[in-house]
C-alpha positions as CSV (number, residue, x, y, z in Angstrom):
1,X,-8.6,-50.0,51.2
2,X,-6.3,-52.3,52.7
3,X,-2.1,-51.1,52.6
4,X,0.4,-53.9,52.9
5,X,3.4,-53.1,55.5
6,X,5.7,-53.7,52.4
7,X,4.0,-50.5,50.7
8,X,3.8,-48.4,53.9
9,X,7.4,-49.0,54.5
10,X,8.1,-47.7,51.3
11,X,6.1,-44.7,51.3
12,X,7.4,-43.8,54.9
13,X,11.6,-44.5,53.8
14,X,10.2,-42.2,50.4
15,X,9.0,-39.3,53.1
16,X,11.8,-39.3,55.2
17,X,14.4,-39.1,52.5
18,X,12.7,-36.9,50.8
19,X,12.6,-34.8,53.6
20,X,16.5,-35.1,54.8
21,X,17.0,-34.2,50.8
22,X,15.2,-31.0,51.5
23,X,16.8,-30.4,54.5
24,X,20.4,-31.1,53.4
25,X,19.7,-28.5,50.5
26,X,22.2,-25.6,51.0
27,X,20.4,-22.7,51.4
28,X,19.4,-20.5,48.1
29,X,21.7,-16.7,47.7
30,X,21.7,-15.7,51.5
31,X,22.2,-11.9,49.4
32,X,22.8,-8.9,52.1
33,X,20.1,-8.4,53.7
34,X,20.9,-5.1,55.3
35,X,22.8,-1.9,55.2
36,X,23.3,0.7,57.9
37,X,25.2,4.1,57.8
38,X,26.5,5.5,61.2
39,X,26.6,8.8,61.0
40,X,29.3,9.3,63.7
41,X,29.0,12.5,64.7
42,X,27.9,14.3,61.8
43,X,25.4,17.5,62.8
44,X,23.3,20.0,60.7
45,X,20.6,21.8,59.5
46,X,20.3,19.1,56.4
47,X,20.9,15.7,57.6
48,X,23.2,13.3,59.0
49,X,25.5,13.2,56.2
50,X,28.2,15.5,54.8
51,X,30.5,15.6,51.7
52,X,34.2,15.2,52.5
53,X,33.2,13.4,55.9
54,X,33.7,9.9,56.5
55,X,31.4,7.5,57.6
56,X,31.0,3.7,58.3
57,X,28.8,1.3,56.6
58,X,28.3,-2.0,57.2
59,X,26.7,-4.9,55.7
60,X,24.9,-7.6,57.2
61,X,26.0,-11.0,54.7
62,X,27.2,-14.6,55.1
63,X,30.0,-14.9,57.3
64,X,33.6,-15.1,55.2
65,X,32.2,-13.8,52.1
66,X,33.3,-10.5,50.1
67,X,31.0,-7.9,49.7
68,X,31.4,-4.9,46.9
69,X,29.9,-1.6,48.0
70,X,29.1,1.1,45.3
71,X,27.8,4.8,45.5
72,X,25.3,6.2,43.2
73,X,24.4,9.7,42.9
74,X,22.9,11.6,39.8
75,X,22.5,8.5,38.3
76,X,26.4,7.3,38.4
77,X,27.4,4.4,39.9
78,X,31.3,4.7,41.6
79,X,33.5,2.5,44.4
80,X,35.7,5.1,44.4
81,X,34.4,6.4,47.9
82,X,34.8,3.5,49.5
83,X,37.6,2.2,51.5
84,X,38.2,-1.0,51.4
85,X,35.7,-1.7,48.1
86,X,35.3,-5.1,49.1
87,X,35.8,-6.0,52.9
88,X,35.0,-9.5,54.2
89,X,32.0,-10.2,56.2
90,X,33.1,-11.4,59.6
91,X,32.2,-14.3,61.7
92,X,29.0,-12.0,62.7
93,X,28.4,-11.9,58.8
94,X,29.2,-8.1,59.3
95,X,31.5,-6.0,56.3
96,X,31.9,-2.8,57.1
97,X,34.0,-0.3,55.1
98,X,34.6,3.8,55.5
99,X,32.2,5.7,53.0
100,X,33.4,9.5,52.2
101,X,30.8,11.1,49.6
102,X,32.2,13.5,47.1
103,X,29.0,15.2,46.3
104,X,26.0,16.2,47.9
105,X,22.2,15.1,46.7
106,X,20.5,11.9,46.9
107,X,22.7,8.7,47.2
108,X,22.2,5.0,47.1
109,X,24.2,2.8,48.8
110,X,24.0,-0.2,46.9
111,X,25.9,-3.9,48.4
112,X,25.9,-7.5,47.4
113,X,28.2,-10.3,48.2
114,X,31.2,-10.9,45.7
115,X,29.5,-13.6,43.9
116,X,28.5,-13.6,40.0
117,X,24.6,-13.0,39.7
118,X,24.2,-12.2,43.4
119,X,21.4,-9.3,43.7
120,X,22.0,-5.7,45.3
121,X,20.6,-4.5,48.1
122,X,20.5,-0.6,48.1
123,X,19.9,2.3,50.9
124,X,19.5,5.6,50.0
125,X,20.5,8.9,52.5
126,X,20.7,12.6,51.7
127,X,24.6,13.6,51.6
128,X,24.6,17.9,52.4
129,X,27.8,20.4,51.9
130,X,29.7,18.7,54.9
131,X,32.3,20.7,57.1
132,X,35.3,18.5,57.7
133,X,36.3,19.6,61.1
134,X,38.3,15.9,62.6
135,X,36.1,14.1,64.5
136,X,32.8,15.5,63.4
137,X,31.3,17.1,60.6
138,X,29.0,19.9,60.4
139,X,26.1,19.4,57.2
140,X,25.0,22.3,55.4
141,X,22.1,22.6,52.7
């Protein structure tokens, strides 16, 4: 089988434009793609986590970009313990906001940039009877 130069130039300018398409492509819903919960310095026989204490969580997302945190517990979904609701995500792609449960039992932490359609990622922690006392917190069961 014998390939003209005229045809093997095509198919290679075909290839390579094909390929810079693909490449130029902006990328498909970078979602969050993580959530962590510092537990500061929270102590006690039933976790890391008290009610009434404060701690931070953070969000790992696109840089500039909004993200909405919400709390669920017994199968209710709130942003009322959450301060800010929606921080920014910094140049680090980092959005961090100060979480205070209201009520002990299993939570999920659930986060996903501002964007319509854009899917949650969720965490879930045990939140104990916490003893405010400033700095830290002492978790009861």
């Amino acid at each position: 089988m014998t390939v003209s130069k005229k045809t093997a130039a095509t198919v290679t300018t075909l290839g390579a434009l094909t390929a810079a398409i693909a490449l130029a492509a902006p990328t498909a819903g970078a979602a969050v793609t993580r959530i962590d919960i510092a537990p500061g310095l929270s102590f006690g026989s039933s976790g890391s986590y008290g009610t009434g204490c404060s701690y931070t969580v953070t969000a790992t997302a696109r840089p500039g970009v909004a993200v909405v945190f919400l709390d669920e517990v017994d199968g209710n979904r709130t942003d009322t313990t959450f301060k800010p609701v929606g921080p920014v995500a910094d140049a680090s792609g980092k959005a961090s906001t100060t979480w205070t449960p209201a009520k002990k039992g299993e939570h999920k932490i659930w986060a996903a940039e501002y964007i319509a359609g854009e899917t949650y990622f969720l965490t879930s922690v045990t939140v104990g009877t916490g003893l405010n006392a400033g700095p830290a917190c002492v978790v009861l069961p």
